[in-house]
C-alpha positions in Angstrom: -17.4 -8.9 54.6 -14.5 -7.9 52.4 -16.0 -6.3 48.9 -13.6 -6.3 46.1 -13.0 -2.6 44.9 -13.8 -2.2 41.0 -11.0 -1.0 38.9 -9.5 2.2 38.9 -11.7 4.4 36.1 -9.5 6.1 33.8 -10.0 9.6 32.0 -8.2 8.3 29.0 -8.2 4.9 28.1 -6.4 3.9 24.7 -6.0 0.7 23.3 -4.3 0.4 19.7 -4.6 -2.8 17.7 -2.0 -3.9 15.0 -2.9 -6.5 12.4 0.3 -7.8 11.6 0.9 -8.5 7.8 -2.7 -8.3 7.5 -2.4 -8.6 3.2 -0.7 -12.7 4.2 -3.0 -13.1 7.2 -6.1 -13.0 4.7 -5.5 -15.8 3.0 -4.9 -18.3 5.4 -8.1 -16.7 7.3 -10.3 -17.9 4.2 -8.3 -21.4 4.3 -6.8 -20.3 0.8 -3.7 -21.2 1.9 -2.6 -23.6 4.6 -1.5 -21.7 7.7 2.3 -23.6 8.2 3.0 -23.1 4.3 5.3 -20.4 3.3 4.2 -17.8 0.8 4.5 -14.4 0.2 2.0 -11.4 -1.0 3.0 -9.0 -4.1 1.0 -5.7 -5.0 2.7 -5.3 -8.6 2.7 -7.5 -11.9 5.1 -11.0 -11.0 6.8 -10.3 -14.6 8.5 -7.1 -13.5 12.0 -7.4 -12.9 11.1 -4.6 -10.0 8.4 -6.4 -8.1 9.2 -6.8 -4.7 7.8 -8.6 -1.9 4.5 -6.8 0.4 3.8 -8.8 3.2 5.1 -12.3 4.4 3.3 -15.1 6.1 4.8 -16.7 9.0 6.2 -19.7 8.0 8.1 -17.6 4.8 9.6 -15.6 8.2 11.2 -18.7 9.3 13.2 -18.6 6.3 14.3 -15.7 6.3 12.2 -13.9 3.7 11.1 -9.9 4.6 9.0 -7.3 3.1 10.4 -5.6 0.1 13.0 -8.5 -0.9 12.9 -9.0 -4.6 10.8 -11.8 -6.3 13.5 -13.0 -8.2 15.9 -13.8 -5.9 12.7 -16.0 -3.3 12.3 -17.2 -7.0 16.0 -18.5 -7.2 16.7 -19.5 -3.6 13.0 -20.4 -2.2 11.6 -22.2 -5.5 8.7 -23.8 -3.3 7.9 -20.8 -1.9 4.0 -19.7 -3.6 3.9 -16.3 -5.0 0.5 -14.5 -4.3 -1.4 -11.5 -5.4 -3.0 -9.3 -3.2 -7.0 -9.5 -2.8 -8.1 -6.3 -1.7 -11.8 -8.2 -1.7 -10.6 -10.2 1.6 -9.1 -7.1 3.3 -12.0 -5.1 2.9 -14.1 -7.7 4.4 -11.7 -8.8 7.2 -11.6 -5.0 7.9 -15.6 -4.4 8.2 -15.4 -8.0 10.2 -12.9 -6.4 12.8 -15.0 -2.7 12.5 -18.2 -4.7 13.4 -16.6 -6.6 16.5 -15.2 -3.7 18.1 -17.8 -1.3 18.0 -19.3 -4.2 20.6 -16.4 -2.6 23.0 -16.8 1.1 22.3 -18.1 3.7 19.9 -15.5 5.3 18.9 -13.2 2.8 16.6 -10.6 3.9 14.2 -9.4 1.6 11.2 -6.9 2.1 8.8 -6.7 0.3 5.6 -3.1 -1.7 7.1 -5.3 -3.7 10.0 -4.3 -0.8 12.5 -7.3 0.3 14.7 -7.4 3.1 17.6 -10.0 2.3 20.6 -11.2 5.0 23.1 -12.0 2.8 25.8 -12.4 5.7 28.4 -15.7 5.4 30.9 -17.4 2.3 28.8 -19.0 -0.7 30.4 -15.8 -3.3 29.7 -13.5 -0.4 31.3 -15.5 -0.4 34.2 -15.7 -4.3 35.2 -12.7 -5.5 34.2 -9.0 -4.9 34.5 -6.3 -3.8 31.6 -5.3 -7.1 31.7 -8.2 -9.0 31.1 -9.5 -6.2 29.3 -7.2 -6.5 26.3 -7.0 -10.4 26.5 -10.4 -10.3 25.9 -10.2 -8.4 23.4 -7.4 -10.0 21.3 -9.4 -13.5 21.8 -12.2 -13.0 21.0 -11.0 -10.9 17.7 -8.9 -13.4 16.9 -12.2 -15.9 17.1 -14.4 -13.7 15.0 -11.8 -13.1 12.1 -9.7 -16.4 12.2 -6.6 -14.2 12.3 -3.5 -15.5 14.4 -1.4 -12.6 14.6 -3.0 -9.7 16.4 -1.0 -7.5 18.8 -2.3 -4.9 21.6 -1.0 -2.1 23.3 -3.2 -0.1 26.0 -2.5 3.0 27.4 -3.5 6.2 28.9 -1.8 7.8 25.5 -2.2 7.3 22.1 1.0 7.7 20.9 2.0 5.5 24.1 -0.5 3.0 23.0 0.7 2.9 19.0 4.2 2.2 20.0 3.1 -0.9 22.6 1.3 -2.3 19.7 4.2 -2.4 17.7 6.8 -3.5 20.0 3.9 -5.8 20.4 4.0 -7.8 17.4 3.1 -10.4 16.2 0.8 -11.6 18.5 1.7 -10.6 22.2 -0.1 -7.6 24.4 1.6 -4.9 26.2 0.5 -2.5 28.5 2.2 1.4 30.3 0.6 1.4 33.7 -1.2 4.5 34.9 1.6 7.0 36.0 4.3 5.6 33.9 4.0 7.4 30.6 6.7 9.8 31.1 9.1 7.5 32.5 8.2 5.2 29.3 8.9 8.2 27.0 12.2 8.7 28.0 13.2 4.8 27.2 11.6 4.9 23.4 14.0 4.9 20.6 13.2 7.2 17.2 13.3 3.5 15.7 10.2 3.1 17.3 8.4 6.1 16.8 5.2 5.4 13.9 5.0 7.2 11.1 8.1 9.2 10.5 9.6 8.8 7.2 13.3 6.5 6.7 14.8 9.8 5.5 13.8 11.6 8.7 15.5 8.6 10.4 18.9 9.2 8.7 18.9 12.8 9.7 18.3 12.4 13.7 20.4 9.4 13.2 23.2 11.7 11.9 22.5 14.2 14.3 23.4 11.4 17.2 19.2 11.4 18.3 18.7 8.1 19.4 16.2 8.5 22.0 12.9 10.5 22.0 13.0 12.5 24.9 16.8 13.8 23.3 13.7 15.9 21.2 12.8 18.2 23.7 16.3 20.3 24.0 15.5 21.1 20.6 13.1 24.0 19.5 10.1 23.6 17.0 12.6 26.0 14.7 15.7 23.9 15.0 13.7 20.7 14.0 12.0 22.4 11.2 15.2 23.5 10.1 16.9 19.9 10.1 14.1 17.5 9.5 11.5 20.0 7.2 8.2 19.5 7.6 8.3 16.2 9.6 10.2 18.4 12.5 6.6 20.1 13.6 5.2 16.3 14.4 8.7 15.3 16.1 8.4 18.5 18.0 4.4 17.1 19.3 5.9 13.3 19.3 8.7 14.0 22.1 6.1 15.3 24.1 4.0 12.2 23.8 1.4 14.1 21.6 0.0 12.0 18.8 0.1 12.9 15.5 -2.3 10.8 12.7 -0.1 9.8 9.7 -0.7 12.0 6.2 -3.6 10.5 3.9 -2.4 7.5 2.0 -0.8 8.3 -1.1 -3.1 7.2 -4.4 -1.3 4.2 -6.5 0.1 4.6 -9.7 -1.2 3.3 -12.8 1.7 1.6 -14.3 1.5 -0.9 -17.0 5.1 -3.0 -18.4 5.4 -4.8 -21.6 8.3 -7.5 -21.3 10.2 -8.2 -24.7 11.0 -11.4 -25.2 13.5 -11.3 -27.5 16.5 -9.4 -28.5 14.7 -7.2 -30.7 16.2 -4.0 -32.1 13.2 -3.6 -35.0 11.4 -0.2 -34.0 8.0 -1.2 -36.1 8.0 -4.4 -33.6 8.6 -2.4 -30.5 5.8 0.3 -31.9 3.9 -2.4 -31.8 4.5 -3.8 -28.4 4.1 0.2 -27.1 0.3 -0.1 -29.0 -0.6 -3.1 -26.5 1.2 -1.5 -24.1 -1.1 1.6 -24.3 -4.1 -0.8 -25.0 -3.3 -1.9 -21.4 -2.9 1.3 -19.7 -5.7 2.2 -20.9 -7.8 -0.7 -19.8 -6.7 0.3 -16.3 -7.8 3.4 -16.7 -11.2 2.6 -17.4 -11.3 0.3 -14.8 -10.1 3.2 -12.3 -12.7 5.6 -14.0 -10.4 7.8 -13.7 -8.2 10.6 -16.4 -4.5 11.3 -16.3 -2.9 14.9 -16.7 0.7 13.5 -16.8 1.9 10.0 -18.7 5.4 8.9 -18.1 7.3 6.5 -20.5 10.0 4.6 -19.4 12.8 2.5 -21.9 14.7 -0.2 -19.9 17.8 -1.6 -21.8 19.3 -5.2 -21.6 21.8 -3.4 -19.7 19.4 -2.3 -17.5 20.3 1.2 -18.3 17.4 3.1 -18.3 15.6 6.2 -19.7 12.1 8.4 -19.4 10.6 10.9 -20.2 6.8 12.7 -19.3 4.5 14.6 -21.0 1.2 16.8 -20.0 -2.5 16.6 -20.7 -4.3 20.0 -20.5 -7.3 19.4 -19.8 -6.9 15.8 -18.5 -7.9 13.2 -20.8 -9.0 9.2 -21.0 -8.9 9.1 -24.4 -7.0 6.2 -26.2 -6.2 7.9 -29.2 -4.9 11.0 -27.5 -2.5 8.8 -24.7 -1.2 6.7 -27.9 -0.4 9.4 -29.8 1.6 10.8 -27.3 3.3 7.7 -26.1 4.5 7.4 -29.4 5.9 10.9 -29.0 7.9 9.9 -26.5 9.2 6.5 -27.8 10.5 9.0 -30.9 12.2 11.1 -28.7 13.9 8.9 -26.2 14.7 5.2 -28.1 18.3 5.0 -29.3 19.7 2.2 -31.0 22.3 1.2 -28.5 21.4 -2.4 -26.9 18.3 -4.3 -27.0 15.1 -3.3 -24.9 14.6 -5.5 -21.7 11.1 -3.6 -21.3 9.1 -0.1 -21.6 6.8 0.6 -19.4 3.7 3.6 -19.0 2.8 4.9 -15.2 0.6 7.8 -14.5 -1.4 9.1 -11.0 -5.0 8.8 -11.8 -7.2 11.8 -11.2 -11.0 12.5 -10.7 -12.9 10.6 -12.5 -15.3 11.8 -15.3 -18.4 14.1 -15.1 -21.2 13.3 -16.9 -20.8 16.9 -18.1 -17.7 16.3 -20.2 -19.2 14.8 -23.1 -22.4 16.7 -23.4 -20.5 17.9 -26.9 -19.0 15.0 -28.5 -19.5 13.5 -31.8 -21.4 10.4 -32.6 -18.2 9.2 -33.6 -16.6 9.9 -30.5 -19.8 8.4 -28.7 -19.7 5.3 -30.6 -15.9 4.7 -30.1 -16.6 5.5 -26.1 -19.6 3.0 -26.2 -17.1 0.1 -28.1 -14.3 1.3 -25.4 -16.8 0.5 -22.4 -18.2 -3.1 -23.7 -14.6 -4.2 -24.1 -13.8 -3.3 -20.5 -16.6 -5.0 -19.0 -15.9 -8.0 -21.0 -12.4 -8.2 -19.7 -13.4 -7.8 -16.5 -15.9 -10.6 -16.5 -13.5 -12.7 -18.2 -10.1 -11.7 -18.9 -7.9 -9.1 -20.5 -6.8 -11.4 -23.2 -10.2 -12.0 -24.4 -10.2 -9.1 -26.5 -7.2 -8.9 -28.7 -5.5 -5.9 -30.3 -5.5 -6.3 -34.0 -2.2 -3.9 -34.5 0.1 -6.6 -35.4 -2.7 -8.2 -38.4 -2.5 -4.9 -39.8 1.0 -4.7 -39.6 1.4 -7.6 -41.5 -0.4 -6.8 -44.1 0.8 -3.8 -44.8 4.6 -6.0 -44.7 3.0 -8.4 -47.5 1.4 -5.5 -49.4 
């Protein structure tokens, strides 16, 4: 009697998992959208002459439409293409969906917040039954069951960096796997096109150099890539030798608020005005961030789309409205110019640590009261919307025009 032999345990067992265009996916996972229409997902305000595309569904693919192409021009040449904003709410719950079903696999699951996740499937029960194969076709269907997603990719190797790099050659939706043995041999064939996480400049520079390949790395000393690439050299120099390196922490958002105006308009008590409800807005997101600024940037866009900016500090960092007006309207003084008429002017900041409850221990009733008004008007927008709540700049402005 012939008894099958169970599968050859590995040491190190690595299985990465890449959610591709996870912000598009969302939507038609929670039947917002229907899966064969085309639409695309933006992070920034629809009305900026900047915005650009984030993530694209697949049927927008089959038209030709790719990440970072502008909104205006799917706006001119797709007109039936939907326009939608990113929920971070359905992320964060596909996310803890897709944490929740792997820990069913293994203990030791890592997630980023863009749908990759890192498995150590080394010496578990699944590892031990059942092949790579069916190991990581199990996986991706029965994922793909418990979040609705269509688009999931694999890669499983004995190497993480190995494993990252199959999971994106992977994508959308296939799995790929290096046999036991290979990984050197698969090294040498990886492009610096496919290596994750090395920055587009850092591209240019090994593409200059004539560095197509990875293993083309290893003539090269830790030193000699310092020198050439700066800091990203000391991960190339781990990456050619097929050592992982985890990507830097993500980069906090901007705060940036833009005011469109609608008109030619060259009157400077108008465009004061529009900078108020400008700074009425930037400060709204503020709140809602909990968050103070130590630096406030104010940028004039022309008609000719000539533009100018110019920052200021905050020492100690501030929240107050008064404070960032004033300032802002510093600014304005110093950089308008009449020379064309304003397309837009815009505010953008990098929020900070939010506020103690120690920082107001010595406040006046005044400044308690106005803090107090400040708060109820935030949670009222939020429940309902930011236009609820009016700025009365422009009533005043009119009667002091009448007076």
């Amino acid at each position: 009697m012939n008894i099958p032999s169970p599968p050859l345990l590995h040491d190190t067992l690595y299985a990465a998992i890449a959610c591709h265009q996870l912000g598009a996916q969302v939507f038609t996972a929670f039947e917002i959208v229907e899966p064969a229409e085309p639409f695309v997902v933006i992070r920034q305000d629809p009305s900026r002459h900047t915005c650009l595309v984030w993530n694209v569904s697949s049927g927008a693919r089959t038209l030709g439409i790719y990440a970072g192409m502008s909104i205006l021009m799917i706006q001119k040449k797709w007109p039936h293409v939907k326009i939608m904003t990113r929920r971070k709410d359905l992320e964060e719950e596909t996310m803890n969906t897709i944490r929740e079903h792997l820990f069913t696999y293994t203990p030791s699951v890592h997630i980023d917040p863009l749908g990759r996740a890192l498995l150590d499937l080394a010496h578990t029960p699944t590892s031990r039954t059942q092949t790579p194969v069916n190991l990581i076709s199990q996986i991706q269907k029965s994922l793909c069951q418990a979040t609705r997603l269509t688009e999931v990719a694999i890669g499983l190797s004995s190497s993480i960096l190995i494993a990252h790099i199959l999971a994106q050659s992977a994508r959308p939706s296939r799995t790929m796997i290096c046999p036991l043995g290979h990984e050197d041999a698969f090294l040498t064939s990886v492009t610096c096109d496919q290596v994750p996480h090395i920055s587009p400049t850092c591209r240019a520079i090994l593409s200059q150099l004539g560095i197509l390949h990875l293993h083309q790395l290893r003539t090269l000393s830790r030193n000699a890539l310092i020198r050439r690439c700066g800091p990203e050299g000391e991960k190339l120099y781990a990456l050619c030798r097929g050592v992982f390196v985890p990507p830097s922490p993500h980069k906090q958002e901007c705060i940036t608020v833009e005011s469109m105006v609608s008109k030619d308009n060259n009157d400077t008590c108008a465009l004061r005005i529009l900078l108020k409800l400008t700074v009425d807005k930037f400060c709204h997101q503020i709140r809602i961030h909990k968050s103070l600024i130590s630096r406030l940037t104010l940028c004039i866009v022309y008609a000719d789309m000539h533009r100018t900016q110019r920052s200021c500090k905050f020492t100690p960092a501030t929240s107050d409205c008064a404070t960032i007006e004033h300032r802002a309207h510093m600014l304005f003084t110093t950089l308008y110019t009449r020379r064309v008429s304003l397309r837009s002017l815009y505010l953008q900041s990098l929020p900070e640590t939010g506020e103690s409850m120690q920082q107001n221990l010595f406040d006046s009733a005044h400044t308690h009261k106005v803090n107090q008004v400040a708060t109820s008007v935030t949670k009222a927008r939020e429940v309902f919307d930011f236009d609820c709540i009016k700025s009365g700049v422009h009533i005043v402005a009119r009667q002091r025009d009448h007076q």
